[in-house]
C-alpha distance (Angstrom), angle and dihedral (degrees) to the residues before:
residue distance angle dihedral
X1 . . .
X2 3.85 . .
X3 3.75 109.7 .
X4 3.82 117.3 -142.3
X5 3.76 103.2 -134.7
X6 3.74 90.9 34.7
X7 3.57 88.1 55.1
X8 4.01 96.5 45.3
X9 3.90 86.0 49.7
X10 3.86 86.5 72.7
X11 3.64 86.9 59.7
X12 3.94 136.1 104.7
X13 3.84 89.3 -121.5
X14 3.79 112.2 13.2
X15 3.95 123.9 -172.7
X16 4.03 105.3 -76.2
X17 4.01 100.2 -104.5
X18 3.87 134.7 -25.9
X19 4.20 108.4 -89.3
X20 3.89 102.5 -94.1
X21 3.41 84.6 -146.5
X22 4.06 129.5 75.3
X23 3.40 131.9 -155.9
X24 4.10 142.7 -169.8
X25 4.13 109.8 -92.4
X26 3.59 108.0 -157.3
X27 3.95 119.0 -175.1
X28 3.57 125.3 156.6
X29 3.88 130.0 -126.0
X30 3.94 95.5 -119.3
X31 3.88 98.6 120.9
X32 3.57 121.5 -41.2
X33 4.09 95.7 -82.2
X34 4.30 90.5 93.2
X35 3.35 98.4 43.1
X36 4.02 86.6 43.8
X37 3.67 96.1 53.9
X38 4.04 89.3 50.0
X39 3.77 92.9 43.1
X40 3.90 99.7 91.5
X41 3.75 91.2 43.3
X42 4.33 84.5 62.9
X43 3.75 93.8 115.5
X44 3.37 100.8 59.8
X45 3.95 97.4 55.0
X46 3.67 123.9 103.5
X47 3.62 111.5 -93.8
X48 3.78 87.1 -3.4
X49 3.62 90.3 -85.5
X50 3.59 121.9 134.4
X51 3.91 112.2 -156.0
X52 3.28 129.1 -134.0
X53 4.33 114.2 -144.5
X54 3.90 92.2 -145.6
X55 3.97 106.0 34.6
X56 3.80 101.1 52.2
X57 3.82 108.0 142.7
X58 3.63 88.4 -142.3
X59 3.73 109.0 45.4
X60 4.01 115.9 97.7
X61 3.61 130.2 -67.3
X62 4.66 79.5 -122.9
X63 3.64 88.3 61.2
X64 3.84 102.9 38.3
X65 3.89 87.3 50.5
X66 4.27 89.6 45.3
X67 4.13 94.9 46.0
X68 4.06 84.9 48.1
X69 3.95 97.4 55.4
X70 3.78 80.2 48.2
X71 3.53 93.1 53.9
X72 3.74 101.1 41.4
X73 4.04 87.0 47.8
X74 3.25 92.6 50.1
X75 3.79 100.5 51.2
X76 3.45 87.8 41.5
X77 3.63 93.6 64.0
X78 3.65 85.0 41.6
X79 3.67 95.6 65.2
X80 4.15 94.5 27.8
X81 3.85 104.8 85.4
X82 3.94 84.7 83.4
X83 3.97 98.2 63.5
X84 3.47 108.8 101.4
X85 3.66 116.6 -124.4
X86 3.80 102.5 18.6
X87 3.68 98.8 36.7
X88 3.80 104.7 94.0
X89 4.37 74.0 40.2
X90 3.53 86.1 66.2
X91 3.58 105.2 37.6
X92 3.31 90.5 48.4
X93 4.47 84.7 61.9
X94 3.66 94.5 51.3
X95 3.60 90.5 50.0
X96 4.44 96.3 54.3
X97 4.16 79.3 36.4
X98 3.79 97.2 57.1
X99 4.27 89.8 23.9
X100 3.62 109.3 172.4
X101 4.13 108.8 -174.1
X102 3.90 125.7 -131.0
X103 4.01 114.4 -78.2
X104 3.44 93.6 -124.7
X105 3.15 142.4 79.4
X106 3.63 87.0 53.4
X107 3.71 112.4 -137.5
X108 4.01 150.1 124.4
X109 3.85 108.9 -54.9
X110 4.06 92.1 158.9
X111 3.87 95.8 120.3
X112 3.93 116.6 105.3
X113 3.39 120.9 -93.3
X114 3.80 127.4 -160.1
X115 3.72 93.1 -91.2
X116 3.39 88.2 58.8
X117 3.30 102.0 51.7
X118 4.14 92.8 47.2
X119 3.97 88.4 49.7
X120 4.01 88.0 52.3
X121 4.00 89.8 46.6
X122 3.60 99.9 44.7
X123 4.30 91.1 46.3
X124 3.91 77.6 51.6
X125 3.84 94.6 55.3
X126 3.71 93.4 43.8
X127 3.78 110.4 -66.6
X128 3.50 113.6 148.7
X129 4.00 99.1 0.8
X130 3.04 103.2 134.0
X131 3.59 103.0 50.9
X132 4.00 79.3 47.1
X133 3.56 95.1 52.6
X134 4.40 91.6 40.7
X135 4.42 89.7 57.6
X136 3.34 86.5 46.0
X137 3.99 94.2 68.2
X138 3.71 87.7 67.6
X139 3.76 118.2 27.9
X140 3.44 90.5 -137.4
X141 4.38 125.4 143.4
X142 3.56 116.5 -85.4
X143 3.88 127.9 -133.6
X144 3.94 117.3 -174.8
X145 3.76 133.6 169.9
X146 3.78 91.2 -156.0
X147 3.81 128.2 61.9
X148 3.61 101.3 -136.9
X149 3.75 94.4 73.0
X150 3.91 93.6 38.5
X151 3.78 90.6 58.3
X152 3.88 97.1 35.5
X153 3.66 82.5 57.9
X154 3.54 94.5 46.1
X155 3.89 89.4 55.7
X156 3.52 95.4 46.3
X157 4.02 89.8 57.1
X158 3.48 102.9 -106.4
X159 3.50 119.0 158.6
X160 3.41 129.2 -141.9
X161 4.03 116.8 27.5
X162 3.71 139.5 169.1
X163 3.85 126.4 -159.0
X164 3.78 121.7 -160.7
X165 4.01 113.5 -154.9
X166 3.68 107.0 -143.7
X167 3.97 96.1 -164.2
X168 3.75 147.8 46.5
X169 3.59 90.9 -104.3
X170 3.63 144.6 14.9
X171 3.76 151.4 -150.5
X172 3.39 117.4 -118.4
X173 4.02 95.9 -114.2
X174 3.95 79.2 83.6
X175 4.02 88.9 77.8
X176 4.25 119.6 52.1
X177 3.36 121.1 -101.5
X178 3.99 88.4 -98.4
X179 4.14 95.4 39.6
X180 3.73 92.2 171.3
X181 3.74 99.2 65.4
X182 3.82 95.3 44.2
X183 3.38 128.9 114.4
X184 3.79 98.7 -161.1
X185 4.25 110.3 131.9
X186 3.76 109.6 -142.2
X187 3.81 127.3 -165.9
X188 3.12 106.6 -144.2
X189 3.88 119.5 -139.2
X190 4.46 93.8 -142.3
X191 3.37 132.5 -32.0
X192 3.77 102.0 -71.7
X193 3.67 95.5 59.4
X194 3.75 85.4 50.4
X195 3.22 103.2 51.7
X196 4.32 85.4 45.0
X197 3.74 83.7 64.7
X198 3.80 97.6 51.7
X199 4.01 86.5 47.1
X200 3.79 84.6 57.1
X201 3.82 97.0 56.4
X202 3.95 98.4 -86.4
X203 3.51 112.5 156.7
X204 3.98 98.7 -121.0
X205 4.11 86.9 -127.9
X206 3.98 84.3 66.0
X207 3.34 99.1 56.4
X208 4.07 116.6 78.0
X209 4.09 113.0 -167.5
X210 3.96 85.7 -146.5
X211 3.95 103.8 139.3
X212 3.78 141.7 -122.4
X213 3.91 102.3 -47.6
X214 4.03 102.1 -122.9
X215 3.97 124.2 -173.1
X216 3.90 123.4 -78.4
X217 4.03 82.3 -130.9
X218 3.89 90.6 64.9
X219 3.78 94.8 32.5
X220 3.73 109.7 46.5
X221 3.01 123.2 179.4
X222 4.36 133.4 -9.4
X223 3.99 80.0 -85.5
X224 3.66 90.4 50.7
X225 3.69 93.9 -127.5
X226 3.56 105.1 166.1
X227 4.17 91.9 38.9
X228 4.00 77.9 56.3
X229 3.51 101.1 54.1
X230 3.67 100.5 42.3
X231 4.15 86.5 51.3
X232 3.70 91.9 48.4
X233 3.86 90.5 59.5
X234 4.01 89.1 35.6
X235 3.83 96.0 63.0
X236 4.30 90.2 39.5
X237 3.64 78.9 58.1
X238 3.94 105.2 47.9
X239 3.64 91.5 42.0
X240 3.52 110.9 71.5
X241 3.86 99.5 149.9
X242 3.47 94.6 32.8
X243 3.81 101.7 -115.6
X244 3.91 95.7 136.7
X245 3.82 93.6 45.3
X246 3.66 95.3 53.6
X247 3.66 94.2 55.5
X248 3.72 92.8 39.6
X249 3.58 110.8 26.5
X250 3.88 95.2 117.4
X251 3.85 102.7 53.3
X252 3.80 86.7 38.2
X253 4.04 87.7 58.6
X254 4.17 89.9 36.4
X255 3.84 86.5 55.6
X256 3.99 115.9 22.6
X257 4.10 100.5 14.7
X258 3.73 80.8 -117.3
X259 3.94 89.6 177.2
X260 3.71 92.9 54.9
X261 3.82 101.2 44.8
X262 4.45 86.3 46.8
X263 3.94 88.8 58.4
X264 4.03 99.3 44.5
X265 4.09 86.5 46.2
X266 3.86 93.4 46.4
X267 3.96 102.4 158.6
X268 3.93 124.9 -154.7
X269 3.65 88.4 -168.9
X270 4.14 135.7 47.0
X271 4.14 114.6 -100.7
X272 3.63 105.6 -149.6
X273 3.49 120.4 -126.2
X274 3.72 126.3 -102.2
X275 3.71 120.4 -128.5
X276 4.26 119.1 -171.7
X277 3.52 118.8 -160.5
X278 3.65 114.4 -164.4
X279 3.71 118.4 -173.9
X280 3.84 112.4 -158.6
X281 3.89 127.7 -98.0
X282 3.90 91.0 -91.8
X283 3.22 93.8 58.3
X284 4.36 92.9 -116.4
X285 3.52 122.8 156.3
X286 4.03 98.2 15.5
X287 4.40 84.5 144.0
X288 4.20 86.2 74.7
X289 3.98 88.3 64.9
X290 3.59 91.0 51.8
X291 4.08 89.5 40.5
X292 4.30 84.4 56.4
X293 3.42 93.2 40.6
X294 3.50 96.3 60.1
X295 3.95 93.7 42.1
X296 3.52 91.0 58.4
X297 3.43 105.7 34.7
X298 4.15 92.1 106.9
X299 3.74 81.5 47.4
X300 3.83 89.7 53.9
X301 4.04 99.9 46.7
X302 3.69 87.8 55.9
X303 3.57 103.0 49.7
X304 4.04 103.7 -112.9
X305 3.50 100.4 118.3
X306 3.96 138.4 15.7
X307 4.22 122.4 -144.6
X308 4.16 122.7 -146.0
X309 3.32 106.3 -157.2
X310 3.71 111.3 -164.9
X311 3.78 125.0 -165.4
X312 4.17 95.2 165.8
X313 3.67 100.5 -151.8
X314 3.83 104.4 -31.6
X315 3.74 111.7 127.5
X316 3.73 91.1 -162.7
X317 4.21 89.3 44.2
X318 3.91 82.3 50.8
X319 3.75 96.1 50.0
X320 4.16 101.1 39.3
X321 4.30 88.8 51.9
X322 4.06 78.1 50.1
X323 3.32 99.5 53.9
X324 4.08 98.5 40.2
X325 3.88 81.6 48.7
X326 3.90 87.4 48.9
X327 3.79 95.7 52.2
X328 3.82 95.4 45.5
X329 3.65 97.2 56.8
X330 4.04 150.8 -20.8
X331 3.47 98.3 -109.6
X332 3.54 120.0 -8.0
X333 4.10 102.7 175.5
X334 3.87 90.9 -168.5
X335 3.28 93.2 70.0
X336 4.29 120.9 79.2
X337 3.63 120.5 179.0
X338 4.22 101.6 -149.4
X339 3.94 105.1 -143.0
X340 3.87 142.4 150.8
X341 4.05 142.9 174.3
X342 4.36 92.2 -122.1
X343 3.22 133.5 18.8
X344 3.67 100.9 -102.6
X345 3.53 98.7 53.6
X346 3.93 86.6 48.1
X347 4.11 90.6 51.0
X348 3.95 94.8 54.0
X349 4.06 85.6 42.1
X350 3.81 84.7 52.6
X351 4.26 97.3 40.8
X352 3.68 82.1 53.5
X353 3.90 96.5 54.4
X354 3.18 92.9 47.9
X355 4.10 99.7 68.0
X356 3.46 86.2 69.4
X357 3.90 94.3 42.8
X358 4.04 112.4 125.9
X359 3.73 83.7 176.9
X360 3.86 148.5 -2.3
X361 3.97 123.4 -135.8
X362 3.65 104.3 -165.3
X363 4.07 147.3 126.2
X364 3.72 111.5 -83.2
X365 3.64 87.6 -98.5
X366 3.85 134.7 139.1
X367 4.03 76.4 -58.9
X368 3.44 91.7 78.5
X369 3.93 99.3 78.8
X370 3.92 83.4 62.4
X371 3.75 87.1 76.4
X372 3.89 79.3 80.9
X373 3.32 93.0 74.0
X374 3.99 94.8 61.4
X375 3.85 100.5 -92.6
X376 3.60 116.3 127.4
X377 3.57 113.0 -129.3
X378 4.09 127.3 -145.0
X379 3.25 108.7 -159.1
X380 4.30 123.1 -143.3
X381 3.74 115.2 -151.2
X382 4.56 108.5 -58.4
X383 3.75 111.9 -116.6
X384 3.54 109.0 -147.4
X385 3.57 136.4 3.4
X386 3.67 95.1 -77.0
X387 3.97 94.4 61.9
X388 3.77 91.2 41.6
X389 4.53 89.2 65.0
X390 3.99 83.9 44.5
X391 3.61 97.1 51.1
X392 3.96 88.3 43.8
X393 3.88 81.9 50.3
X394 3.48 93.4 54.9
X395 3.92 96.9 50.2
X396 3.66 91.3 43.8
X397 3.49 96.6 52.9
X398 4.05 87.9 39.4
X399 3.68 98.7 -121.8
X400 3.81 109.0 115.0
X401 4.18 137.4 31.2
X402 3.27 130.5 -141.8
X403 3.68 109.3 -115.5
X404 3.80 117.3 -103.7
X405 4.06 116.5 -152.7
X406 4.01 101.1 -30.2
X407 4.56 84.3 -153.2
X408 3.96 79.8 71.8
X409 3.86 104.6 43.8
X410 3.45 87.3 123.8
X411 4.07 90.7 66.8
X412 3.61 109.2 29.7
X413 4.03 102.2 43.5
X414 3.61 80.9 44.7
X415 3.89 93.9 62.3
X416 3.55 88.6 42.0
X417 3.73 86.4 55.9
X418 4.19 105.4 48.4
X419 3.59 82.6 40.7
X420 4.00 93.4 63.2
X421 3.78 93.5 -128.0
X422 3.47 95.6 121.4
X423 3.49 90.7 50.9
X424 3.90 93.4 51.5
X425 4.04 91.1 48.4
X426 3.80 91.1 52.5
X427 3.68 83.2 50.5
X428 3.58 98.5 46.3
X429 3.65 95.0 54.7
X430 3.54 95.4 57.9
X431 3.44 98.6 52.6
X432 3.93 91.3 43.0
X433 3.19 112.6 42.0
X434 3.80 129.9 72.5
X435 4.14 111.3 -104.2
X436 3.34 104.7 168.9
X437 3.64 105.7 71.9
X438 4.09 99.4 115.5
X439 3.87 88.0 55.7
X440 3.51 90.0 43.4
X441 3.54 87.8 53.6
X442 3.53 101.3 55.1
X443 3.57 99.8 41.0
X444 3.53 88.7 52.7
X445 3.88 90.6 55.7
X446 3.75 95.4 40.6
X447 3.80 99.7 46.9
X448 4.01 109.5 12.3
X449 3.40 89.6 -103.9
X450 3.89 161.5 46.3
X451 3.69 139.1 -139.7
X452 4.20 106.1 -115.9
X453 3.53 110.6 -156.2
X454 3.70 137.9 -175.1
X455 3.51 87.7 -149.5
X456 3.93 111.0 111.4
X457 3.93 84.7 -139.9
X458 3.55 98.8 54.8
X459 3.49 104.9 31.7
């Protein structure tokens, strides 16, 4: 497995040194967007082991059996919304369960809510213990991408702990039930999500506007030199006719040298474009890869365009996109099924696919902060409140679409494509969105602080 300051090392301008000191990293098993956020930070863990709250070998049989109704409820919701009858039923109870209140009117929102009060009851009765009781072997800091271990910790006394927030927005079980006297650090994902926090009784000291954390392999280095290169050859590609590059051919140049980098990669021949499907953690929604599949298949046999299809670590993900690849043709080369045994494996799989990403299909998940690296992001139907403020993130900051019919892929991404819009979203996002949260991150824990810049290259 590729190491992330081992990798940087091999760079023209790595990260100064490697942290002397370690800490816990605590994600949770609840789709892959926890353990993604935490991913980049792998290095710095203790033993280079990132925990997981709910899948601790030694934690009791009680809390195993309570994390796994939690699980199983909450991918059956996932995958619910398609049941006729009492889908919308259902939808409509993972929305008031994971309630996230209007932006505006600004005001104070820090009293407990219901969610709160459960989450405090249920660490009470044994929630979380035994990733409690594990830290507490070594008092070392914590880092978590999920807020049941950061507040567990909290109320078992532990000292120093940092929360990632994986999403535009948040509920307000994210805070403890008295957010004002807590001494949980949170780094924040933008400014909305910070802002949330302070709503929620945050002291504003606690809450660091860092970014998303993204990986070192899609980053680079502080000059972002890989993220440049592989958006250099992602506009060439989603500008055929040259409709995005007449419109933005000077910042492009200002910024990426655009000009230079089109006439060293001169091309006598058409690259097809690269689309990634990613179907959520849960496994919901796996029927629109087939439904793309299928549209483009004519597309595929010719060589126009190329599919990712990524099943994470789901056998059964793995094996459906197999079989739908299976009936459509013998051997159809432009079509890669992304899969692994454990997560890890299946994240560096997944870092590497997407260098040669022209654009990602996906759930406005955690995977929406990768628009910040220049892919354009199509976005499936949100689960959950949570995905519904990233996806209106996305549109607002004109970096993803909402998909139109998948059945005619092969027409509307198309348009999208000769038209240079796909070009200008991949664009957008990486001038918009916030890409240096891993550096942020570690500077932070290294020196106490971290430059913020309004520079889209530094920030």
């Amino acid at each position: 497995m590729l190491d992330s300051f081992n990798y940087k090392l091999n760079m023209n301008e790595p990260f100064p040194s490697e942290l002397q000191e370690k800490y816990w990293l605590v994600a949770a098993d609840m789709g892959y967007g926890h353990q993604r956020a935490i991913y980049p930070l792998k290095s710095l863990a203790k033993d280079h082991i990132i925990l997981n709250a709910n899948t601790l070998t030694d934690s009791s049989a009680k809390e195993k059996r309570l994390w796994k109704e939690m699980l199983i409820a909450y991918e059956f919701m996932s995958r619910a919304g398609k049941i006729p009858l009492i889908g919308s039923v259902i939808n409509k109870l993972l929305d008031s369960l994971l309630y996230i209140p209007n932006f505006y009117p600004l005001k104070d929102r820090s009293n407990s809510t219901l969610q709160v009060r459960y989450l405090k009851l249920s660490i009470q009765k044994g929630l979380c213990k035994g990733v409690v009781e594990h830290i507490q072997k070594s008092e070392l800091p914590l880092i978590t991408s999920f807020y049941s271990p950061a507040i567990a910790a909290e109320m078992a006394d532990h000292k120093k702990i940092y929360c990632i927030i994986c999403d535009t927005d948040v509920n307000r079980v994210w805070a403890s039930e008295n957010a004002s006297e807590s001494h949980i650090i949170y780094f924040a994902s933008g400014s909305v999500s910070a802002q949330r926090l302070h709503s929620y009784g945050v002291p504003e000291n606690n809450i660091l506007l860092t970014g998303f954390p993204l990986p070192f392999e899609l980053l680079g280095n502080r000059n972002l030199n890989i993220l440049k290169i592989n958006l250099n050859r992602r506009l060439k590609n989603l500008d055929p006719d040259n409709n995005f590059y007449n419109l933005y051919r000077h910042s492009t140049n200002a910024i990426l040298k655009y000009d230079e980098f089109i006439e060293e990669n001169m091309q006598t021949t058409a690259i097809p474009i690269t689309i990634t499907y990613a179907v959520g953690g849960a496994g919901a929604q796996k029927e629109i890869g087939k439904q793309i599949l299928v549209s483009l298949i004519e597309k595929l046999k010719v060589n126009q365009v190329k599919l990712n299809l990524v099943a994470g670590t789901r056998i059964e993900l793995r094996d459906y996109f197999a079989n739908v690849k299976e009936e459509m043709a013998d051997n159809l080369e432009n079509v890669q099924i992304i899969w692994a045994e454990d997560n890890e494996s299946y994240f560096d799989l997944f870092n590497k696919c997407l260098q040669t990403t022209d654009v990602l299909w996906t759930k406005p998940s955690e995977l929406s902060f990768y628009c910040a690296l220049g892919i354009p992001v199509i976005m499936t139907p949100a689960i959950g409140p949570q995905e519904k403020c990233n996806r209106r993130w996305l549109r607002e900051i004109g970096a993803g679409f909402k998909q139109q019919n998948p059945e005619l892929t092969d027409q509307w991404l198309f348009d999208l494509l000769r038209k240079g819009r796909l070009a200008e979203a991949a664009w957008n996002g990486f001038l918009k969105a916030r890409k240096y949260g891993t550096y942020n991150i570690l500077d932070f824990l290294e020196t106490g602080t971290f430059i913020s810049s309004n520079d889209p290259l530094k920030r």
